[in-house]
C-alpha positions as CSV (number, residue, x, y, z in Angstrom):
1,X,-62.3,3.2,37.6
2,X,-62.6,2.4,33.8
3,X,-59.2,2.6,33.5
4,X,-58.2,0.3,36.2
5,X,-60.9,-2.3,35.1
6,X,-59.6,-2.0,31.5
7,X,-56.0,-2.6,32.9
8,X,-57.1,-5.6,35.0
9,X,-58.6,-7.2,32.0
10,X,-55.4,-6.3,29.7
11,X,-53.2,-7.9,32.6
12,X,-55.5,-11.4,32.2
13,X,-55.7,-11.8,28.9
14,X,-51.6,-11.4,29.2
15,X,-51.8,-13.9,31.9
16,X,-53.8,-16.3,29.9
17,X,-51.9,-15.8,26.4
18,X,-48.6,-16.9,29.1
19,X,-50.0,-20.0,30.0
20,X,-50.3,-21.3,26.7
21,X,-48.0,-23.5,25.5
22,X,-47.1,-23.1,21.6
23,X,-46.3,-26.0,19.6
24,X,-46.0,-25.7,15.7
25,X,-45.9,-28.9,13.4
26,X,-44.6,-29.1,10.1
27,X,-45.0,-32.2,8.0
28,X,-45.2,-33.5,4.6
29,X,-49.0,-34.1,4.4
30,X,-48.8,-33.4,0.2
31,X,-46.3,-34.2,-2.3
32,X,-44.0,-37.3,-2.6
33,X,-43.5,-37.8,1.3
34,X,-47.6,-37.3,1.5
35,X,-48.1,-41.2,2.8
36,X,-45.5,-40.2,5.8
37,X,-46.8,-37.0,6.8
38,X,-50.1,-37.6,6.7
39,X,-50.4,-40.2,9.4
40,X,-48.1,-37.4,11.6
41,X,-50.7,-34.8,10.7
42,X,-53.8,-37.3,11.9
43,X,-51.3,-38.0,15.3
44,X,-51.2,-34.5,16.6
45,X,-54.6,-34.9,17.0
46,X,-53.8,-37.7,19.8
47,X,-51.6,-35.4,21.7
48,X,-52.5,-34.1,24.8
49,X,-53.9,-30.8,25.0
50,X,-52.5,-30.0,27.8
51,X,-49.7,-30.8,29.8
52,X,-48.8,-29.8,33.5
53,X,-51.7,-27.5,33.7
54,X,-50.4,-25.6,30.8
55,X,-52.7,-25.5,27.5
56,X,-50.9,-26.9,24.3
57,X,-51.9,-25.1,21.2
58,X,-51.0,-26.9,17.6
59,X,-50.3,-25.0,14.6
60,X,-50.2,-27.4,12.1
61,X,-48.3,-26.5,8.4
62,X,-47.9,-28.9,5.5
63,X,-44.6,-28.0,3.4
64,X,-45.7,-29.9,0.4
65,X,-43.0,-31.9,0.2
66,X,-40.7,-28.9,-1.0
67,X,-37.8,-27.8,1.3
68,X,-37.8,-24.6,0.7
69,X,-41.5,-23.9,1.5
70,X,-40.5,-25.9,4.8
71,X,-37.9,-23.4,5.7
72,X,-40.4,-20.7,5.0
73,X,-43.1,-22.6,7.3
74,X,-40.9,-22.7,10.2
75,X,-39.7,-18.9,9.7
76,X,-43.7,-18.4,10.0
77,X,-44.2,-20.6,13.3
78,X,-41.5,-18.6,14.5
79,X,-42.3,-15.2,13.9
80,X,-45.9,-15.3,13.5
81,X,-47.1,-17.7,16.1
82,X,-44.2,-17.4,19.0
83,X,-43.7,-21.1,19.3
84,X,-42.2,-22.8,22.3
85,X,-41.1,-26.0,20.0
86,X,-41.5,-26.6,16.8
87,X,-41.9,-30.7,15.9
88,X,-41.3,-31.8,12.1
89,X,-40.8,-32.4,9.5
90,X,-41.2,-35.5,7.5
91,X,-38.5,-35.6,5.4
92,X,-34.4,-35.3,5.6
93,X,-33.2,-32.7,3.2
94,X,-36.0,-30.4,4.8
95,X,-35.1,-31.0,8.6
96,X,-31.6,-29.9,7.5
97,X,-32.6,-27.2,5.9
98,X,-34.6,-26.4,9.1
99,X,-31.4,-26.6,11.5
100,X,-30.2,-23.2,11.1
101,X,-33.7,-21.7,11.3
102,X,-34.4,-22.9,14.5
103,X,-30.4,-22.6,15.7
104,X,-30.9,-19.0,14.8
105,X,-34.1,-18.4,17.0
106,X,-32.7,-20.9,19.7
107,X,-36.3,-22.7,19.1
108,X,-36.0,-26.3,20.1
109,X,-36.8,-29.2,17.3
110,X,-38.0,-32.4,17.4
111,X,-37.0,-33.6,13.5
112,X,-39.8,-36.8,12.3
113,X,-37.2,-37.9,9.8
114,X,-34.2,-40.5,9.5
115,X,-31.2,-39.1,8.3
116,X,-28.1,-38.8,11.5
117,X,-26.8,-35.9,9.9
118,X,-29.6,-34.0,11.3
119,X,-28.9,-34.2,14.7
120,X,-25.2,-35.5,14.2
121,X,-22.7,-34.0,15.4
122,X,-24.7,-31.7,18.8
123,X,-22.5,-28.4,17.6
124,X,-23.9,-25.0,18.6
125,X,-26.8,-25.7,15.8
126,X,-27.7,-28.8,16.0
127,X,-28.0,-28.4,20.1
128,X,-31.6,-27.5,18.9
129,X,-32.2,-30.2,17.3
130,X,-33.8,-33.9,18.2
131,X,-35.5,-36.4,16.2
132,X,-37.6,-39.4,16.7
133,X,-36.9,-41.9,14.0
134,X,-34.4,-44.5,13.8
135,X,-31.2,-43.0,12.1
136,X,-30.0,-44.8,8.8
137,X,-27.0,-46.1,10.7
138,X,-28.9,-48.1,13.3
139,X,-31.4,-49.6,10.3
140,X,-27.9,-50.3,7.9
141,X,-26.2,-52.5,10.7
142,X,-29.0,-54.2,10.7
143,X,-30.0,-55.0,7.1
144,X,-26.0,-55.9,7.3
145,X,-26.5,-58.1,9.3
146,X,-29.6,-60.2,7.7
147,X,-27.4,-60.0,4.7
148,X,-24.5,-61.4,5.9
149,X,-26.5,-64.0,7.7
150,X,-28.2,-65.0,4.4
151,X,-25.1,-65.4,2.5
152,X,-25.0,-62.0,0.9
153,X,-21.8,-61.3,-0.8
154,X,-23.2,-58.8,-3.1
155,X,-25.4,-55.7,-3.4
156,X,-26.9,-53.2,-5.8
157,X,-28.3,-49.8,-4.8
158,X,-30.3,-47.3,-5.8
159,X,-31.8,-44.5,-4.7
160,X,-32.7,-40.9,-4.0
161,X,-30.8,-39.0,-5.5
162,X,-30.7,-36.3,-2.4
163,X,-29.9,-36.5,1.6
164,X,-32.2,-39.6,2.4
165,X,-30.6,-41.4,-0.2
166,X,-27.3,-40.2,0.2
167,X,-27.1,-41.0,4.0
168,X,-28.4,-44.7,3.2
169,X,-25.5,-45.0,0.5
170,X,-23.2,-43.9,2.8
171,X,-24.4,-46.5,5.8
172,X,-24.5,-49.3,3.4
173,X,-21.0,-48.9,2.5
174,X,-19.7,-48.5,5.9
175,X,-21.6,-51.8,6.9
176,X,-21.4,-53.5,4.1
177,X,-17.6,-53.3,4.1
178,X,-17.4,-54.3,7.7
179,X,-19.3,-57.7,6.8
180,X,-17.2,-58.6,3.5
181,X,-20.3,-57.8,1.5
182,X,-19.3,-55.7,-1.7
183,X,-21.6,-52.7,-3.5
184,X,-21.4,-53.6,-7.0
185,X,-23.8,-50.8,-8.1
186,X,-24.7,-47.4,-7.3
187,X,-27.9,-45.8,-9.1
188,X,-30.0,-42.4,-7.8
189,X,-33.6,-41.0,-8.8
190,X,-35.8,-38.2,-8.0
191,X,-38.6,-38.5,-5.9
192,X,-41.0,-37.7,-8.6
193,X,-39.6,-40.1,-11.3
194,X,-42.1,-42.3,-13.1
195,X,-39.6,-44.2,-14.6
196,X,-36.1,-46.0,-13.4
197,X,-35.7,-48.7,-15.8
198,X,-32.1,-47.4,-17.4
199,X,-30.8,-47.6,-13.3
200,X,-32.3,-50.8,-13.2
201,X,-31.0,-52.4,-16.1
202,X,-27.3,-51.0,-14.5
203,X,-27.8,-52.4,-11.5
204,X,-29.0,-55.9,-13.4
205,X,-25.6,-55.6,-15.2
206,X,-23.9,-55.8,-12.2
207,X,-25.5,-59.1,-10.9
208,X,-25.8,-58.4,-7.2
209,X,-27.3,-61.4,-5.0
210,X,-29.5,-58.5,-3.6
211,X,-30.4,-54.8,-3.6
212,X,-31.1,-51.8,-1.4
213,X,-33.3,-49.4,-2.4
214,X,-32.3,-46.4,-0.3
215,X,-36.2,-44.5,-1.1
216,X,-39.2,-44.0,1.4
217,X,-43.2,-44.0,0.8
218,X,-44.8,-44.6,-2.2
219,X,-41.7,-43.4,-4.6
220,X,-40.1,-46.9,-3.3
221,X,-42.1,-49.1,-5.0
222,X,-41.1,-47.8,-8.1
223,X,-37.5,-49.8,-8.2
224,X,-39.1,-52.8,-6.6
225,X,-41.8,-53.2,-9.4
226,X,-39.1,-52.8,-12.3
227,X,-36.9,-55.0,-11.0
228,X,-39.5,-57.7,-10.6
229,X,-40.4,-56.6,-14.4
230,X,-36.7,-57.3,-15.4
231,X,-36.9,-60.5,-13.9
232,X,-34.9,-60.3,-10.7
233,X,-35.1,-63.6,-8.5
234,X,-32.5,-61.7,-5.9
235,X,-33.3,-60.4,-2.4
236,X,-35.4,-57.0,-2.5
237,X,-34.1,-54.5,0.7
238,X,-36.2,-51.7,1.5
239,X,-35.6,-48.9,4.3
240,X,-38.0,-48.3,7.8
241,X,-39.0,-45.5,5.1
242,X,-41.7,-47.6,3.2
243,X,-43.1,-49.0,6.5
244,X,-46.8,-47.8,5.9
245,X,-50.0,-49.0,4.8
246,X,-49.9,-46.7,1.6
247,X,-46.6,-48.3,0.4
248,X,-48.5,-52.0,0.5
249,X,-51.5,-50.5,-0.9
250,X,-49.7,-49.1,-4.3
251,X,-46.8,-51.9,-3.9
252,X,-49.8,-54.9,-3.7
253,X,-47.8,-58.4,-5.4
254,X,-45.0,-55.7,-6.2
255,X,-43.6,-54.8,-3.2
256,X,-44.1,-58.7,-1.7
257,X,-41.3,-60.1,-0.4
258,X,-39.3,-57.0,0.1
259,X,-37.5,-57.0,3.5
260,X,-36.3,-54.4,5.6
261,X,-35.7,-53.1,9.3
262,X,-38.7,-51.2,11.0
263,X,-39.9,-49.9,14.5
264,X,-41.2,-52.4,16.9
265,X,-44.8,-50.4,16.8
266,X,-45.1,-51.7,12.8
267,X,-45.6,-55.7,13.8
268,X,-46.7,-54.7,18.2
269,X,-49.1,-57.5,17.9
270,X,-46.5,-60.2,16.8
271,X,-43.8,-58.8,19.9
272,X,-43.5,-61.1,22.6
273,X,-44.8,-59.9,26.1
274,X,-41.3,-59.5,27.2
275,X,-40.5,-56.9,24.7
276,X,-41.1,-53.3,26.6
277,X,-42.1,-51.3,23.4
278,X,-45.2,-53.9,22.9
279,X,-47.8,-51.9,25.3
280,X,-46.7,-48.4,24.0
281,X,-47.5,-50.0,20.3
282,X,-50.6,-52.0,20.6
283,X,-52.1,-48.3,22.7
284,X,-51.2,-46.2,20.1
285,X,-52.5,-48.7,17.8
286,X,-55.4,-48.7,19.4
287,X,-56.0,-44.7,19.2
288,X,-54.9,-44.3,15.9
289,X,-56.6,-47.1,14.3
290,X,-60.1,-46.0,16.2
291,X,-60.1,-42.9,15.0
292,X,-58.8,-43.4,11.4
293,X,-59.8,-46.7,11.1
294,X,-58.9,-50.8,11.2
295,X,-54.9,-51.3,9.7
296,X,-54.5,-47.3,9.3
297,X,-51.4,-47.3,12.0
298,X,-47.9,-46.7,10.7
299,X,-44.8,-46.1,11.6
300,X,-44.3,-42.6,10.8
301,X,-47.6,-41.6,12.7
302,X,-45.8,-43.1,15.7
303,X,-42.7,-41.2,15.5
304,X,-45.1,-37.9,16.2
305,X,-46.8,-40.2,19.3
306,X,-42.9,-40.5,20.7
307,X,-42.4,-36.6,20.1
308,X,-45.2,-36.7,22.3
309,X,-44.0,-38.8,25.0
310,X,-40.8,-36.6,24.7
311,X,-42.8,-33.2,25.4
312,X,-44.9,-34.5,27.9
313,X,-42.1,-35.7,29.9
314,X,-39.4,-32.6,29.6
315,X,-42.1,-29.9,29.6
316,X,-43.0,-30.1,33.0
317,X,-39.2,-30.0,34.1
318,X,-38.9,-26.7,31.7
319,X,-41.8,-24.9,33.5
320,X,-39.9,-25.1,36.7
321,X,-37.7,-23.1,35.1
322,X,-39.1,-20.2,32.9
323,X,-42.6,-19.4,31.7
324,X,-44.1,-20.2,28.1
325,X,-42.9,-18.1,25.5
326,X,-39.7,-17.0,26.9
327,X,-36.4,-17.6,25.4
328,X,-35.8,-18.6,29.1
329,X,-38.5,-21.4,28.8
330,X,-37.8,-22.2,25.4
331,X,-33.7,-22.9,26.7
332,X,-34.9,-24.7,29.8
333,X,-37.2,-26.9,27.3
334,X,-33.7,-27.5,25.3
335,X,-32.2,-28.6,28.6
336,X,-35.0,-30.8,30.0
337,X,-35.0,-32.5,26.3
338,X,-31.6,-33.6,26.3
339,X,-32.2,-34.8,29.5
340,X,-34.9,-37.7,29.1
341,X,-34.0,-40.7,29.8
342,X,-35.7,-44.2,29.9
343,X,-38.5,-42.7,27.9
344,X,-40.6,-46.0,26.7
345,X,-42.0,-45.3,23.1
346,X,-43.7,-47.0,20.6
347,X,-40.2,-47.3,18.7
348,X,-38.1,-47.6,21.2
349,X,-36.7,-46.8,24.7
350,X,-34.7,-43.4,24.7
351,X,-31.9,-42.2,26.5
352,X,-30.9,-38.6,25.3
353,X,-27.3,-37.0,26.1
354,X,-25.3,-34.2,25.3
355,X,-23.9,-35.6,22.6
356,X,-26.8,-38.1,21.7
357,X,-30.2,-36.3,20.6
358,X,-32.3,-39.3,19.5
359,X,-31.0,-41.9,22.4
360,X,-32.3,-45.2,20.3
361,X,-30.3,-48.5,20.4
362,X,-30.5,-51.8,18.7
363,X,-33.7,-52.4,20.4
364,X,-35.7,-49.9,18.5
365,X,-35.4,-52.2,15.1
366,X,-36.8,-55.2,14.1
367,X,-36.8,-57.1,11.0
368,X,-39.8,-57.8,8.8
369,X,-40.8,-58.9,5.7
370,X,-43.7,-58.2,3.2
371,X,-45.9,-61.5,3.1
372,X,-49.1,-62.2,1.6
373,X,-49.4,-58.4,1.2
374,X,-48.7,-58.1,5.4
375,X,-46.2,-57.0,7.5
376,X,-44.4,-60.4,9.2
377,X,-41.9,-60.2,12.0
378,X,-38.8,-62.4,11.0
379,X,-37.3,-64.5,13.7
């Protein structure tokens, strides 16, 4: 009789363990990338906790920053903790370094950071692999564009000197070129650098009517404030990297001025009624900024809230298919994935393929500007 109770019991807690669904969440919440990953740290906390009658459990890791202890975090999430999905992390060189973890395990991905290369092209890895954020090609066209359209002719660039920066450099070429406006400078630094005045004073030399600076978070201040040192009346680029409250809050009188393409969720206020991201923004606004407090929101704590949306909407279709942590579920949650379509976020409206595991158009960017220490839509 013991027995059979014993095994009854054994069999429940089984049952039980089965219905959870495991998600683990790797982001940058110390470090350089710090003032990205921390407001997708404080975002998990909005998620649901459950979903479909299935409990969601969140194992939360911060990878410093570092790629390496990145790759090592989501090994762990893997191995230790059984995840169904694993959602992170902040910055591009780690989510490619991540790619052939979670290829290996066949653990779906949803990558927070910017770089196409992560999920471009879907081969047999990166079929694991989604991502949130605007790629750098859909933010180049458009800083392109506002260049060309403001008599740009020539530009400067610097920055980081690995896979973000690269993948900007690359996209501002290729854009560039397509709109007659030539790169007259190329300049790199680390992410860590306290000083880029030798870059600068190259990319002075070259007298470009404007510069890029290919950086994100706080680090991308740094050019910005030496270039205004040196003097430099020119336009001031930044990418949808820098759009946070921490980079205005270092940058101050700086960083003003500086111009650059962002989500629609950075200025939801300032959208017009007709725009569908608007109500997706201002409610995630409103969450975030009520539990962290008044002008906390950002754009990188909203790529997390569309990771989110994305879950909630294929995880339901995936328990049709298999139970939670089966490779069978963990496929079917693959599947249902690159099946969402017309998902409304706070960045934009996605459409996922088999060959397109982001699914953002031009309608996920808008251009703003750095006013009066504020974040103004431009027109």
């Amino acid at each position: 009789m013991k027995t059979r109770i014993l095994l009854t019991a054994l069999l429940a807690c089984t049952s039980l363990a089965a219905a959870e669904i495991r998600v683990g969440v790797i982001v940058s919440g110390t470090g350089p990338a710090a003032s990205l990953g921390i407001p997708e740290r404080n975002t998990v906390a909005l998620l649901p906790q459950a979903i479909a009658g299935q409990k969601i459990v969140y194992t939360i890791l911060d990878d410093a920053s570092d790629t390496t202890a990145a790759v090592t975090s989501a090994r762990k999430l893997i191995q230790d903790n059984k995840v169904d999905l694993i959602i992170g992390t902040t910055t591009t060189p780690a989510s490619l370094a991540m790619i052939d973890v979670v290829a290996e395990a066949k653990v779906p991905m949803i990558s927070l950071a910017a770089s196409e290369g992560i999920i471009k092209p879907v081969d047999a890895k990166r079929q694991w692999v989604f991502k949130t954020p605007q790629t750098d090609a859909i933010m180049a066209a458009a800083i392109a564009q506002h260049m060309q359209q403001n008599k740009v002719k020539t530009v400067g660039y610097i920055g980081f000197n690995d896979a973000y920066g690269e993948g900007w450099l690359a996209e501002l070429k290729k854009n560039a070129a397509a709109r007659g406006i030539k790169v007259v400078a190329e300049e790199r630094y680390g992410r860590s650098d306290t000083s880029v005045t030798g870059q600068v004073l190259k990319v002075l030399a070259a007298k470009p009517d404007a510069v890029l600076i290919g950086a994100s978070g706080v680090p991308a201040v740094l050019p910005q404030k030496t270039l205004g040192d040196r003097g430099y009346a020119g336009k001031v680029y930044q990418t949808h990297g820098v759009a946070n409250a921490d980079f205005l809050r270092v940058g101050g009188k700086d960083v003003e001025g500086a111009i650059l393409p962002a989500g629609p969720v950075l200025v939801a206020e300032q959208l017009p009624d007709t725009n569908p991201n608007k109500k997706v923004g201002l409610n995630y606004a409103s969450l975030y900024e009520a539990r962290y407090g008044k002008d906390s929101v950002s754009t990188f704590g909203a790529h997390m809230w569309d990771a989110g949306l994305l879950m909630q909407k294929a995880i339901p279709s995936a328990l049709k298919k298999a139970k939670p942590g089966t490779a069978e579920f963990r496929s079917a949650l693959r599947d249902a994935l690159e099946g969402s379509r017309n998902i409304i976020g706070a960045h934009g409206i996605f459409n996922l393929s088999s060959t397109d595991h982001l699914g953002l158009d031009a309608r996920s960017r808008v251009m703003v500007q750095v006013v009066d220490g504020k974040w103004k839509l431009l027109k």
